[in-house]
mmCIF file of the N, C-alpha and C atoms, coordinates in Angstrom:
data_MODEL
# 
_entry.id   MODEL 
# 
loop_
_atom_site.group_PDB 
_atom_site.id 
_atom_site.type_symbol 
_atom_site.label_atom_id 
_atom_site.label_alt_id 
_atom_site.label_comp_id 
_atom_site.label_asym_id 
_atom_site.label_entity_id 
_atom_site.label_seq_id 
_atom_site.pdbx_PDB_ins_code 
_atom_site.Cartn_x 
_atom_site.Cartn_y 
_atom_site.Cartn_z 
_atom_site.occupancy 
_atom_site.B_iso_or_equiv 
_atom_site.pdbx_formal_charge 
_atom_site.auth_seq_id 
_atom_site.auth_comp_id 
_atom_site.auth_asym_id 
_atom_site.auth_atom_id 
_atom_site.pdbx_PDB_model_num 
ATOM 1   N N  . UNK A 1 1  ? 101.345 105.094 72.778  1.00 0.00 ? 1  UNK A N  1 
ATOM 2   C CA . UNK A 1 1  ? 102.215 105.011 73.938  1.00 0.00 ? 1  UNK A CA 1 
ATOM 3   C C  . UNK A 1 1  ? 103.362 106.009 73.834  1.00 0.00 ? 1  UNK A C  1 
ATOM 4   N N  . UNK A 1 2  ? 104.100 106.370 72.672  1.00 0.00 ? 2  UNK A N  1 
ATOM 5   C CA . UNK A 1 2  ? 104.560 107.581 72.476  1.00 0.00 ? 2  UNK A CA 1 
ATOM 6   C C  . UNK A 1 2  ? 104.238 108.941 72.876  1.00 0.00 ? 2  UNK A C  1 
ATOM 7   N N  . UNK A 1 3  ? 103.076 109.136 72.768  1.00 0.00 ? 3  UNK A N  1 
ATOM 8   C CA . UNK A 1 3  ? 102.637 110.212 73.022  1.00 0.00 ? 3  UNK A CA 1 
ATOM 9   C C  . UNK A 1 3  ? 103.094 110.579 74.349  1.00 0.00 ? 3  UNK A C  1 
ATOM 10  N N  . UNK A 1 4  ? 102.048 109.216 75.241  1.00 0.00 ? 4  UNK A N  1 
ATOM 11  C CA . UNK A 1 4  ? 102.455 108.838 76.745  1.00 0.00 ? 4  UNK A CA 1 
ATOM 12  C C  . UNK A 1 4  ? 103.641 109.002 77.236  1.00 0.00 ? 4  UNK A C  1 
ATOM 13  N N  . UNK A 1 5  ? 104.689 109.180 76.850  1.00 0.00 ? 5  UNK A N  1 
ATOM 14  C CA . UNK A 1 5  ? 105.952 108.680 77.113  1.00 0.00 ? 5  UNK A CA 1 
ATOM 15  C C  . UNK A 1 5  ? 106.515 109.901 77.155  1.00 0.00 ? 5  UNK A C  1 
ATOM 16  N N  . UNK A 1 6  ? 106.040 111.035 76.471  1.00 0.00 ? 6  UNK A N  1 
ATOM 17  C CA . UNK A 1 6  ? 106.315 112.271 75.928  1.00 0.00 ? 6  UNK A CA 1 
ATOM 18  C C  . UNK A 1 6  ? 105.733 113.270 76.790  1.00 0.00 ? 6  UNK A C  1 
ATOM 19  N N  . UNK A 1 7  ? 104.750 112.971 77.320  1.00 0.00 ? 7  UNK A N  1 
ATOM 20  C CA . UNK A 1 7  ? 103.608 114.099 77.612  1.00 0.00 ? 7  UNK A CA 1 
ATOM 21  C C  . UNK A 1 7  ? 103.618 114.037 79.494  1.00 0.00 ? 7  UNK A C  1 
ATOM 22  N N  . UNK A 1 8  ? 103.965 112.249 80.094  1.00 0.00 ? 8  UNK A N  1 
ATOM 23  C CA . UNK A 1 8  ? 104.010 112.161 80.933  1.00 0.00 ? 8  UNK A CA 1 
ATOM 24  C C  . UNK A 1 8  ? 105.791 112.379 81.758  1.00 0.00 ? 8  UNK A C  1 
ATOM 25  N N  . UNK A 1 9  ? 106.691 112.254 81.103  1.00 0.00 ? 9  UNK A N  1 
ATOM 26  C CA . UNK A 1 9  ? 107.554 112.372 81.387  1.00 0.00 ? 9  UNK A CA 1 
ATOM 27  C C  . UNK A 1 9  ? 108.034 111.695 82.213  1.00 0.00 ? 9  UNK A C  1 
ATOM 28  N N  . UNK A 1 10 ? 108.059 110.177 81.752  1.00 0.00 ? 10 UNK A N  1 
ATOM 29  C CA . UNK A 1 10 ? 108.439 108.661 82.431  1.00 0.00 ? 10 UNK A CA 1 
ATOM 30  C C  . UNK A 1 10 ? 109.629 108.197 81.855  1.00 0.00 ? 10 UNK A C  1 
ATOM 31  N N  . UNK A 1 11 ? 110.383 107.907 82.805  1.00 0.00 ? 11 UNK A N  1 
ATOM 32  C CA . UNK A 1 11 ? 112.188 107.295 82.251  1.00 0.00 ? 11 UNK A CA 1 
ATOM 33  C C  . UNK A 1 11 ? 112.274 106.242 81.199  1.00 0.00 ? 11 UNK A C  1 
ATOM 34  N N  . UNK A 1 12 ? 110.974 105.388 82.201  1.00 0.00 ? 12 UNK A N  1 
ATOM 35  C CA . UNK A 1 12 ? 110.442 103.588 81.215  1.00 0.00 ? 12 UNK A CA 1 
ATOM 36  C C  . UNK A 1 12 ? 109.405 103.437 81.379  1.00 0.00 ? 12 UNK A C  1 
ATOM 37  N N  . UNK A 1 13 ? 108.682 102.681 80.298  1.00 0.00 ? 13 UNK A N  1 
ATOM 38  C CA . UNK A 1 13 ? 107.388 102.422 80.008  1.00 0.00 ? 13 UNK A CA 1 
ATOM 39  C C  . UNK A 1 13 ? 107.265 101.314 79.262  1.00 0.00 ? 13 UNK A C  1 
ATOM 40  N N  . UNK A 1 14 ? 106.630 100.559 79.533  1.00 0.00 ? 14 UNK A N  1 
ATOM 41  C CA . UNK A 1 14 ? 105.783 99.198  79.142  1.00 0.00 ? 14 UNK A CA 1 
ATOM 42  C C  . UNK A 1 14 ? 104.768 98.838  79.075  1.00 0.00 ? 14 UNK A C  1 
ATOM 43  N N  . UNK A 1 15 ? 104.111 98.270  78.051  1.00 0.00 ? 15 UNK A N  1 
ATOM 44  C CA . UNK A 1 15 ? 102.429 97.744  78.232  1.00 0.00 ? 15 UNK A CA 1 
ATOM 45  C C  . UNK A 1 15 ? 102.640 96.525  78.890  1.00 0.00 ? 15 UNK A C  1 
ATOM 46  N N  . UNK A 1 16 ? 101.897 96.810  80.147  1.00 0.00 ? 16 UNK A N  1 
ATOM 47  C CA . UNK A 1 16 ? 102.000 95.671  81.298  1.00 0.00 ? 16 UNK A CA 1 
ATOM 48  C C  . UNK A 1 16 ? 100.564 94.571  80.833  1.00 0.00 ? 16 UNK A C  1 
ATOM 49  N N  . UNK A 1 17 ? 99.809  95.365  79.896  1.00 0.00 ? 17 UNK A N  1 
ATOM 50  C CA . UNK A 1 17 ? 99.033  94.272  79.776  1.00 0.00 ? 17 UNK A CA 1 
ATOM 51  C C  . UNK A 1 17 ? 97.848  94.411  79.353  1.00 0.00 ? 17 UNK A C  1 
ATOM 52  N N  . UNK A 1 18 ? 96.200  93.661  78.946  1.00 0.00 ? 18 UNK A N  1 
ATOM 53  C CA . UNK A 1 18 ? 95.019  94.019  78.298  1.00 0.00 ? 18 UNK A CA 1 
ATOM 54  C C  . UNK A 1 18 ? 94.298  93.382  79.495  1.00 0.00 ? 18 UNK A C  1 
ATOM 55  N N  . UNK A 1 19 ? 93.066  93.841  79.823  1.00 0.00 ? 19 UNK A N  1 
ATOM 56  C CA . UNK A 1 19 ? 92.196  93.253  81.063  1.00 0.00 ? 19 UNK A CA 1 
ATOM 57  C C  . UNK A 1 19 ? 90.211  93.319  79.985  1.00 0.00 ? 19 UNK A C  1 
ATOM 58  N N  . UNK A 1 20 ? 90.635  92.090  79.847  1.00 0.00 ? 20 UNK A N  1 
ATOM 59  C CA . UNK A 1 20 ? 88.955  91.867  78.926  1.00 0.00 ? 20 UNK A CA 1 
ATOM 60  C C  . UNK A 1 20 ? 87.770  92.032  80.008  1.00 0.00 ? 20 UNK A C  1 
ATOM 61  N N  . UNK A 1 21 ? 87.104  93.573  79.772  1.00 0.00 ? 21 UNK A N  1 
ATOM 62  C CA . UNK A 1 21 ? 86.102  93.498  80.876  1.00 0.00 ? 21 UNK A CA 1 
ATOM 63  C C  . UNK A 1 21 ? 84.677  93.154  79.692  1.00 0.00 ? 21 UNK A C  1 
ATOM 64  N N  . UNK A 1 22 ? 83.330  93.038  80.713  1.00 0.00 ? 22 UNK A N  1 
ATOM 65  C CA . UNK A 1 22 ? 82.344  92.917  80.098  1.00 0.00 ? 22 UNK A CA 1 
ATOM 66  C C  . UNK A 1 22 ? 81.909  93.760  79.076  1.00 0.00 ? 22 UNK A C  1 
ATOM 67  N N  . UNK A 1 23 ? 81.945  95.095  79.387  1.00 0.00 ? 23 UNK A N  1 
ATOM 68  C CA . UNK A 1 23 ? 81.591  96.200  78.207  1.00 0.00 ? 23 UNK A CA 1 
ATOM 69  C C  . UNK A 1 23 ? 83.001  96.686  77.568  1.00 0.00 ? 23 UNK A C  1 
ATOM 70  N N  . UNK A 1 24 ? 83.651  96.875  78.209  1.00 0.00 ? 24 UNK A N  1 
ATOM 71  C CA . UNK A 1 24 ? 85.153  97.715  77.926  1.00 0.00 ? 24 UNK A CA 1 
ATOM 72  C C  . UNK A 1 24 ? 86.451  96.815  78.169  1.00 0.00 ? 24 UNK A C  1 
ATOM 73  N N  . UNK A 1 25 ? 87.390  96.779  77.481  1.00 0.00 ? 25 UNK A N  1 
ATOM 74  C CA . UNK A 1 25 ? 88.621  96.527  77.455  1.00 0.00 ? 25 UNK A CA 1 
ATOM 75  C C  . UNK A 1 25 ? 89.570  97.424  78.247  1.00 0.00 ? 25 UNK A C  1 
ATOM 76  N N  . UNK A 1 26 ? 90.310  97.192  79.100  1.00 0.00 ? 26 UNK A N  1 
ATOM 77  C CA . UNK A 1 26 ? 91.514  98.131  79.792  1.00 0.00 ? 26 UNK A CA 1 
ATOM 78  C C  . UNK A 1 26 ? 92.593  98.098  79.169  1.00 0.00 ? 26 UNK A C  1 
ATOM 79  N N  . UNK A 1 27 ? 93.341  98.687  78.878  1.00 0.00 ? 27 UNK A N  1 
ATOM 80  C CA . UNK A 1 27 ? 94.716  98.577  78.317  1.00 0.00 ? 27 UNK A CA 1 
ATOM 81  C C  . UNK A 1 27 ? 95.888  99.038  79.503  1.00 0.00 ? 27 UNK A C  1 
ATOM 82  N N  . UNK A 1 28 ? 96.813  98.389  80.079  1.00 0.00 ? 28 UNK A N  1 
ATOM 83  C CA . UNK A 1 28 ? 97.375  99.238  81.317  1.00 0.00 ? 28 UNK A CA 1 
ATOM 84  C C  . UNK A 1 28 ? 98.896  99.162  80.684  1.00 0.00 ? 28 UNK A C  1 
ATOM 85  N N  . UNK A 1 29 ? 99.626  100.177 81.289  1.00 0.00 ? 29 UNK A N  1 
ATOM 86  C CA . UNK A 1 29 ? 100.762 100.658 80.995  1.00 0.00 ? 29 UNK A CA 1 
ATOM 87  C C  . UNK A 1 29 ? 101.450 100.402 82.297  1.00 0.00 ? 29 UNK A C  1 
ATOM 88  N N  . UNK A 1 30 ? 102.437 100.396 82.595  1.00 0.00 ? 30 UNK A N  1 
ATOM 89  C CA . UNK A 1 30 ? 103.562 100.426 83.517  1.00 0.00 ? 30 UNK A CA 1 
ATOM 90  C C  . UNK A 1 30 ? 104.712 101.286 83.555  1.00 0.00 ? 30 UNK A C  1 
ATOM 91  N N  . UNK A 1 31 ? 105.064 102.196 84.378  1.00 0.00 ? 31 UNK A N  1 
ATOM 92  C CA . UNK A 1 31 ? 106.238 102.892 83.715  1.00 0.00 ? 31 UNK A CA 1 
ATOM 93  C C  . UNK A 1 31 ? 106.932 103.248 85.450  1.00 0.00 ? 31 UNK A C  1 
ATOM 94  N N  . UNK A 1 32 ? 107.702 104.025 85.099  1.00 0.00 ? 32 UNK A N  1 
ATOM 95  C CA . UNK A 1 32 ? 108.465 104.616 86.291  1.00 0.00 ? 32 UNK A CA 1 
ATOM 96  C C  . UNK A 1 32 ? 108.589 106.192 85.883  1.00 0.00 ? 32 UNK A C  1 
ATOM 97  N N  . UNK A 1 33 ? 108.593 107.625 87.101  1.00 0.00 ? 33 UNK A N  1 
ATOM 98  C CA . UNK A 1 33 ? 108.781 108.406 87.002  1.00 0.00 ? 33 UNK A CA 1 
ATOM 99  C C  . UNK A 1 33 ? 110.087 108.649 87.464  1.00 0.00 ? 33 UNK A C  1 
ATOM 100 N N  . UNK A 1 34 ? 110.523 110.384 87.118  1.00 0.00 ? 34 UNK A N  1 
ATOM 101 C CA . UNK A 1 34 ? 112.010 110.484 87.033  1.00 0.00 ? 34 UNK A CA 1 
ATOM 102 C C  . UNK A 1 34 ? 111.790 110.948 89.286  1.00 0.00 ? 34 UNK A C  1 
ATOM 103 N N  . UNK A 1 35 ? 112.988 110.121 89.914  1.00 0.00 ? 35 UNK A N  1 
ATOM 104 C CA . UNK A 1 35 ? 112.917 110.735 90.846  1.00 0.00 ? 35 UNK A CA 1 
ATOM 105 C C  . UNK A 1 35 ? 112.396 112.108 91.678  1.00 0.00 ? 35 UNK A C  1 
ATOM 106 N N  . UNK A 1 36 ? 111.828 112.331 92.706  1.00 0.00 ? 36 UNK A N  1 
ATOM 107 C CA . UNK A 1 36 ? 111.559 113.846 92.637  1.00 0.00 ? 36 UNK A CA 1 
ATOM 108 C C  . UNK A 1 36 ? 109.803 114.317 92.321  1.00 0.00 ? 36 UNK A C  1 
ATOM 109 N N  . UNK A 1 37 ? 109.435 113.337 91.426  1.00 0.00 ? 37 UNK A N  1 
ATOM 110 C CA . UNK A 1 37 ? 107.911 113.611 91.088  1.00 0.00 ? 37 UNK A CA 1 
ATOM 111 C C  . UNK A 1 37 ? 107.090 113.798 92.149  1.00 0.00 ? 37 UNK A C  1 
ATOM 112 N N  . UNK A 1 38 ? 106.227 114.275 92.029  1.00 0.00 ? 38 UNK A N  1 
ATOM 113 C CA . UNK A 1 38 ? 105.495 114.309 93.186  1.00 0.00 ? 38 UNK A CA 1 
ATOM 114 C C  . UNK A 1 38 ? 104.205 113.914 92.805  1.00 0.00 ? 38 UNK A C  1 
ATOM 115 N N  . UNK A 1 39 ? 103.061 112.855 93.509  1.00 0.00 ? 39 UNK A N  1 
ATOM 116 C CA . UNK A 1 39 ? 102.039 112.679 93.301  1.00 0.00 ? 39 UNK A CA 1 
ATOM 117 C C  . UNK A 1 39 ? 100.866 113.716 93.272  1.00 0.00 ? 39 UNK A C  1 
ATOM 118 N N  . UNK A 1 40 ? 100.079 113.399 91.839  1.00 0.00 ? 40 UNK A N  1 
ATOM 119 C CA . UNK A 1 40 ? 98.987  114.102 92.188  1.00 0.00 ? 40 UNK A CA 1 
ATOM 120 C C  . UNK A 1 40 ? 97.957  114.836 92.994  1.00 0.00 ? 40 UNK A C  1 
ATOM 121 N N  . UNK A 1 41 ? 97.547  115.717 93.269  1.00 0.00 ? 41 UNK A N  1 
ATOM 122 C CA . UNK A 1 41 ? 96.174  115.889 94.095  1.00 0.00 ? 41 UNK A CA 1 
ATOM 123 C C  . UNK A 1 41 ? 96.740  116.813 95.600  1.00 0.00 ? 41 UNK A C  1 
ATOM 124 N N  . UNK A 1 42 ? 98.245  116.521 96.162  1.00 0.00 ? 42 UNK A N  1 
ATOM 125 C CA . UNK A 1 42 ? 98.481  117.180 96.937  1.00 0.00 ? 42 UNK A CA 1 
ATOM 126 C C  . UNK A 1 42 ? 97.976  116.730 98.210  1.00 0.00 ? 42 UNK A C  1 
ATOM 127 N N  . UNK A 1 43 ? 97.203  115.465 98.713  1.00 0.00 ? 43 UNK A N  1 
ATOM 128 C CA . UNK A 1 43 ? 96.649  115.468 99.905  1.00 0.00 ? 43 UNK A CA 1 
ATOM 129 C C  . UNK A 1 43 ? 97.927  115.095 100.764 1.00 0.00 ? 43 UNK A C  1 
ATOM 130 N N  . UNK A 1 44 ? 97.395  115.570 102.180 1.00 0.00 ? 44 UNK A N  1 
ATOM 131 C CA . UNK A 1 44 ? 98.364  115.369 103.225 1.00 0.00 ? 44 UNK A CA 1 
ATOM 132 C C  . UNK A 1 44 ? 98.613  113.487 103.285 1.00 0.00 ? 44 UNK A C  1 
ATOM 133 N N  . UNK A 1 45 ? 100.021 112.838 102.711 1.00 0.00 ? 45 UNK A N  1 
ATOM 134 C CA . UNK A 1 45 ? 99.825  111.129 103.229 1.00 0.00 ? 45 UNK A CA 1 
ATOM 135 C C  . UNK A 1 45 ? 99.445  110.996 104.547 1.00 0.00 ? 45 UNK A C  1 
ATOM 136 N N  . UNK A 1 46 ? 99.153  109.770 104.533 1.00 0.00 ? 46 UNK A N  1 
ATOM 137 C CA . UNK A 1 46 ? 98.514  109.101 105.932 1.00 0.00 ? 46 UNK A CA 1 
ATOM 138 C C  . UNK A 1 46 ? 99.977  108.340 106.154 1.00 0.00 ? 46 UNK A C  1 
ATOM 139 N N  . UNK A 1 47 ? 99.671  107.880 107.015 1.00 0.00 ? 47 UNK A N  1 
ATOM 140 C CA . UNK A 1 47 ? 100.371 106.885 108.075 1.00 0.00 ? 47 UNK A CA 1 
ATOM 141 C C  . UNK A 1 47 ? 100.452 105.950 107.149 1.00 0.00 ? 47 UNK A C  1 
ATOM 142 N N  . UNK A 1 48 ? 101.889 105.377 107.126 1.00 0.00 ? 48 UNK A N  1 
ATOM 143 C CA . UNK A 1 48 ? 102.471 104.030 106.728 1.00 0.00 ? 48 UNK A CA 1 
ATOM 144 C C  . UNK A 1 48 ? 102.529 104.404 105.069 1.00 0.00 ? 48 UNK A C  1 
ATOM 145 N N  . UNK A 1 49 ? 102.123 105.431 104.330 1.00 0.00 ? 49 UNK A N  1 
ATOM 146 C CA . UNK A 1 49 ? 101.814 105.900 103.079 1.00 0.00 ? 49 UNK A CA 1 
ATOM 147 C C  . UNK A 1 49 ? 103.372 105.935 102.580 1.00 0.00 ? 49 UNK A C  1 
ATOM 148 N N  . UNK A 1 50 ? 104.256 104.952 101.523 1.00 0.00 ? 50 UNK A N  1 
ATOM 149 C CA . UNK A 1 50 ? 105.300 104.685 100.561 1.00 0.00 ? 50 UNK A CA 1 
ATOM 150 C C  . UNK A 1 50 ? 104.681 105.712 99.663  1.00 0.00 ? 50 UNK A C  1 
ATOM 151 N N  . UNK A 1 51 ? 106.368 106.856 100.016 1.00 0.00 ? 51 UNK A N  1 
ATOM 152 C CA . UNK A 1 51 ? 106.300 107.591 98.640  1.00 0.00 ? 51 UNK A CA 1 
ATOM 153 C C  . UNK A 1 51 ? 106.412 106.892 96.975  1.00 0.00 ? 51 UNK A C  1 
ATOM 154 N N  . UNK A 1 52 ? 105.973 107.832 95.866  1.00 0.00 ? 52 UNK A N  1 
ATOM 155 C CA . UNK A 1 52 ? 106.132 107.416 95.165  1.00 0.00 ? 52 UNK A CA 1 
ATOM 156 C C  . UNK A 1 52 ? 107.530 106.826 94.576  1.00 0.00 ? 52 UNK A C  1 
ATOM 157 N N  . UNK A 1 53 ? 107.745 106.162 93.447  1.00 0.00 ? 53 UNK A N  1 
ATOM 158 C CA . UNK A 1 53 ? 109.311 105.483 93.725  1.00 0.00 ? 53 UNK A CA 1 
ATOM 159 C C  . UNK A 1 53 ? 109.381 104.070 94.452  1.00 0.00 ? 53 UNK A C  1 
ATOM 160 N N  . UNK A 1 54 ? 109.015 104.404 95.500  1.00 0.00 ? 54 UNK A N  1 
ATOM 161 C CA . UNK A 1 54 ? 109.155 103.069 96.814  1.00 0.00 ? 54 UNK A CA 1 
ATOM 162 C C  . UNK A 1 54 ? 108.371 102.256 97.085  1.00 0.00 ? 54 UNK A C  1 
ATOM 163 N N  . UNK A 1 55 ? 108.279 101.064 97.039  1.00 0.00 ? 55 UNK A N  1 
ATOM 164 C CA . UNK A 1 55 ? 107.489 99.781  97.852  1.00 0.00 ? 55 UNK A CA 1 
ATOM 165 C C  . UNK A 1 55 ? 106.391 99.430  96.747  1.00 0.00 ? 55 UNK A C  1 
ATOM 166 N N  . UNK A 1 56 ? 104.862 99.452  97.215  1.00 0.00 ? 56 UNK A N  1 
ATOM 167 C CA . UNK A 1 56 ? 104.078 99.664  96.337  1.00 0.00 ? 56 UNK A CA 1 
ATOM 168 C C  . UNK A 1 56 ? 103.413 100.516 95.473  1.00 0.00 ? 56 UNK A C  1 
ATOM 169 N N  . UNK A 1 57 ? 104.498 101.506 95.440  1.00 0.00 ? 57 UNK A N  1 
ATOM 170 C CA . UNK A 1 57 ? 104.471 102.667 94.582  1.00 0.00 ? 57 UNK A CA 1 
ATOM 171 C C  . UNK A 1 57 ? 105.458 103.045 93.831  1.00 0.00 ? 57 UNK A C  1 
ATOM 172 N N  . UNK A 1 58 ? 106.446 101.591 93.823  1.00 0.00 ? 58 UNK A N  1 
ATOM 173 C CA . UNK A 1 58 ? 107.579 102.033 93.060  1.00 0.00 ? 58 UNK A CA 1 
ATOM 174 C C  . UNK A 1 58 ? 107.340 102.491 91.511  1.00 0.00 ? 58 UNK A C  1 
ATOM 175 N N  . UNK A 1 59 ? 105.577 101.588 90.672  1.00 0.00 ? 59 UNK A N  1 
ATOM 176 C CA . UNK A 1 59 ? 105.659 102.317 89.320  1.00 0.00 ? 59 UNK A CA 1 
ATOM 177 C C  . UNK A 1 59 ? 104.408 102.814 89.537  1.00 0.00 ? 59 UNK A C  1 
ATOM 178 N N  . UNK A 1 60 ? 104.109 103.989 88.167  1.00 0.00 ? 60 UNK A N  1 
ATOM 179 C CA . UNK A 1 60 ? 102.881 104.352 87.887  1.00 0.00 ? 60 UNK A CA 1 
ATOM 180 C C  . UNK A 1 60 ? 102.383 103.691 86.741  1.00 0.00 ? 60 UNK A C  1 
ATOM 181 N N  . UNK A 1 61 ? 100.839 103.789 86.882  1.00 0.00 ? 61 UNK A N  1 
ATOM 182 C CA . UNK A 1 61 ? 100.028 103.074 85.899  1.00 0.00 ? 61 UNK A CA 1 
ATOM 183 C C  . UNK A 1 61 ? 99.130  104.161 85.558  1.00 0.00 ? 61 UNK A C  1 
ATOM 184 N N  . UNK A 1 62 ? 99.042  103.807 83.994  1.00 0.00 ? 62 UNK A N  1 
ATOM 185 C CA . UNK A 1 62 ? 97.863  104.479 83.147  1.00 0.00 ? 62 UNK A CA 1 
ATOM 186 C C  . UNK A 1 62 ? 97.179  103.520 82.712  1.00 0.00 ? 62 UNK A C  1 
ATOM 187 N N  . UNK A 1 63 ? 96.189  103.989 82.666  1.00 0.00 ? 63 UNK A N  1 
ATOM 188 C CA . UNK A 1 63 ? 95.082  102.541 81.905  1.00 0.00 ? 63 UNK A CA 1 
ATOM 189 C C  . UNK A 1 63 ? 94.354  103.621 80.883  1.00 0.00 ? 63 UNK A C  1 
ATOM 190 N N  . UNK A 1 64 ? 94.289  102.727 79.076  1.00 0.00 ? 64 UNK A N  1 
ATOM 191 C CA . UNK A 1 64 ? 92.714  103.254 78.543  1.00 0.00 ? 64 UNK A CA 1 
ATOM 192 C C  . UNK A 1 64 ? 92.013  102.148 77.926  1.00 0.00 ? 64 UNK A C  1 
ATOM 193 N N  . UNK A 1 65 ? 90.969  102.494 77.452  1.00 0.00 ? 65 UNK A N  1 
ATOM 194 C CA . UNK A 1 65 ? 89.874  102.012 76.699  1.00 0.00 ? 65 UNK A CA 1 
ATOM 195 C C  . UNK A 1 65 ? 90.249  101.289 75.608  1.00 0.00 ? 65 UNK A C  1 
ATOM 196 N N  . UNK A 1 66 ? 91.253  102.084 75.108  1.00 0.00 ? 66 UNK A N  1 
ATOM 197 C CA . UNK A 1 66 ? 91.729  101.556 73.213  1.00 0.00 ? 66 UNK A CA 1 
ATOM 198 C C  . UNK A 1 66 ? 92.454  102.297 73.099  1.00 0.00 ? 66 UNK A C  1 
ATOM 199 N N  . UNK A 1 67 ? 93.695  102.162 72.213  1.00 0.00 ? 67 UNK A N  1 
ATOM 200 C CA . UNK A 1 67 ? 94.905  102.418 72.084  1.00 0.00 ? 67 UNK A CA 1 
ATOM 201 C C  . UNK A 1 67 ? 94.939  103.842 71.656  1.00 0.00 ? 67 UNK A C  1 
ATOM 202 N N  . UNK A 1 68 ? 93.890  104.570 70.983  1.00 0.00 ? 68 UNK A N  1 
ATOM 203 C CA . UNK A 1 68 ? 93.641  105.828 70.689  1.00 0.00 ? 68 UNK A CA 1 
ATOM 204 C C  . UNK A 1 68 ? 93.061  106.775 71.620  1.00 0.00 ? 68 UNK A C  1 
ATOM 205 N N  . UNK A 1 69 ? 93.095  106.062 72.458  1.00 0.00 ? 69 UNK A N  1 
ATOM 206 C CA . UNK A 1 69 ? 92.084  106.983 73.125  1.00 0.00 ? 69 UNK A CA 1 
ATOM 207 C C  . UNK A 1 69 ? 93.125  107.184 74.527  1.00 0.00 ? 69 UNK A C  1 
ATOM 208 N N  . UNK A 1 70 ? 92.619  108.685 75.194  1.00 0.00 ? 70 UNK A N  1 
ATOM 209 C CA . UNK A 1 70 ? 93.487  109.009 76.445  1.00 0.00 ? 70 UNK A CA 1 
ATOM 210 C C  . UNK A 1 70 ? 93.581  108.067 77.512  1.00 0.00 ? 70 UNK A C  1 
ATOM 211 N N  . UNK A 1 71 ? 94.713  108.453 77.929  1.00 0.00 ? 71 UNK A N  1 
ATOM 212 C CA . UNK A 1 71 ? 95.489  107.455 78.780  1.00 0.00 ? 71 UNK A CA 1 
ATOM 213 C C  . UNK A 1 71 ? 95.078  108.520 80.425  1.00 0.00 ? 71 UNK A C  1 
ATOM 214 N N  . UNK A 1 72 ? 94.722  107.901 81.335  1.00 0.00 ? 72 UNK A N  1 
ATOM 215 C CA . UNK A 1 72 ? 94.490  108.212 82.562  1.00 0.00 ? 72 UNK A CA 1 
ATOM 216 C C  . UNK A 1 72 ? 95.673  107.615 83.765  1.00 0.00 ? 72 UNK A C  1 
ATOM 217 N N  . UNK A 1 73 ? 95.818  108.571 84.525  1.00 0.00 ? 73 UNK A N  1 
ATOM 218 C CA . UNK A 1 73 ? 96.873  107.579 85.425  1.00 0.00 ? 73 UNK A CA 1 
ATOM 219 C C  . UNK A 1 73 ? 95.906  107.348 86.843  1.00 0.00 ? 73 UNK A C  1 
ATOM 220 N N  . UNK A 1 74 ? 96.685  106.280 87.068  1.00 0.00 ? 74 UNK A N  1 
ATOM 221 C CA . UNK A 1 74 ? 95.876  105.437 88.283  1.00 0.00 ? 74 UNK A CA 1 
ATOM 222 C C  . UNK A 1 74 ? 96.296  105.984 89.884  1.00 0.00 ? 74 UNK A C  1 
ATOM 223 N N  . UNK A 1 75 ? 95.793  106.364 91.116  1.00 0.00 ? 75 UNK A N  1 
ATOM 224 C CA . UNK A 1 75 ? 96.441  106.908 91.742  1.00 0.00 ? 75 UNK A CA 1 
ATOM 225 C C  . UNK A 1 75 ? 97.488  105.776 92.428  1.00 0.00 ? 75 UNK A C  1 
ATOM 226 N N  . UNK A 1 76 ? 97.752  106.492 94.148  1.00 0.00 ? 76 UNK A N  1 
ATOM 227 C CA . UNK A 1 76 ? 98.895  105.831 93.960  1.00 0.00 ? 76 UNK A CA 1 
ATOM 228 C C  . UNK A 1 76 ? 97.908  105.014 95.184  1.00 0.00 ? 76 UNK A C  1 
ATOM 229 N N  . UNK A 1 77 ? 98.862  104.400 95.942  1.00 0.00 ? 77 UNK A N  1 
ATOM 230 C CA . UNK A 1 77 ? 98.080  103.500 96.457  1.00 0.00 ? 77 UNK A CA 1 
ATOM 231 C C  . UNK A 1 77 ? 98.296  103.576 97.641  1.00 0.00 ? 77 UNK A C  1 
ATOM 232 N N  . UNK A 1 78 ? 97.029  103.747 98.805  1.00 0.00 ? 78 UNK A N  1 
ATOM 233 C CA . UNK A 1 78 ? 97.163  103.840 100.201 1.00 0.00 ? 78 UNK A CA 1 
ATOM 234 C C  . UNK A 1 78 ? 96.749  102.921 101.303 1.00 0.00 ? 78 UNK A C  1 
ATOM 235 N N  . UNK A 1 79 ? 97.637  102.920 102.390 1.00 0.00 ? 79 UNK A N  1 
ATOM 236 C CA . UNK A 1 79 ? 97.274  101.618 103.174 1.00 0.00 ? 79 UNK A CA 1 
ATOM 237 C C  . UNK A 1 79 ? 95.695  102.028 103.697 1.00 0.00 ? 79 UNK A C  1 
# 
């Protein structure tokens, strides 16, 4: 999670939690970015779309497999 913390450039970060799936384990993180970030991927938002920061996008999430292994971030979330 260090690494994470380092590489992603998040103010705060927390392990929000473990999700026991059938084959694989999730590990998810919780954090907040520094104001200003801008979401991935660049697509034009839609309608009713909360920037990041705000509403249901106030945090970002990474989820992995096992604690060694890379951390992926989750996108953000659209109505």
């Amino acid at each position: 999670m260090k690494a994470l913390a380092t590489s992603s450039g998040m103010s705060q970060l927390k392990l929000w939690g473990k999700i026991k799936g059938t084959e694989k384990d999730y590990y998810i993180v919780e954090g907040t970015l520094d104001a200003g970030e801008a979401a991935e991927g660049g697509e034009e938002p839609v309608e009713g779309f909360e920037p990041r920061g705000t509403g249901v996008n106030k945090f970002v999430y990474y989820v992995c497999n096992g604690p060694l292994e890379e951390w992926v971030q989750l996108p953000d979330l659209k109505p």
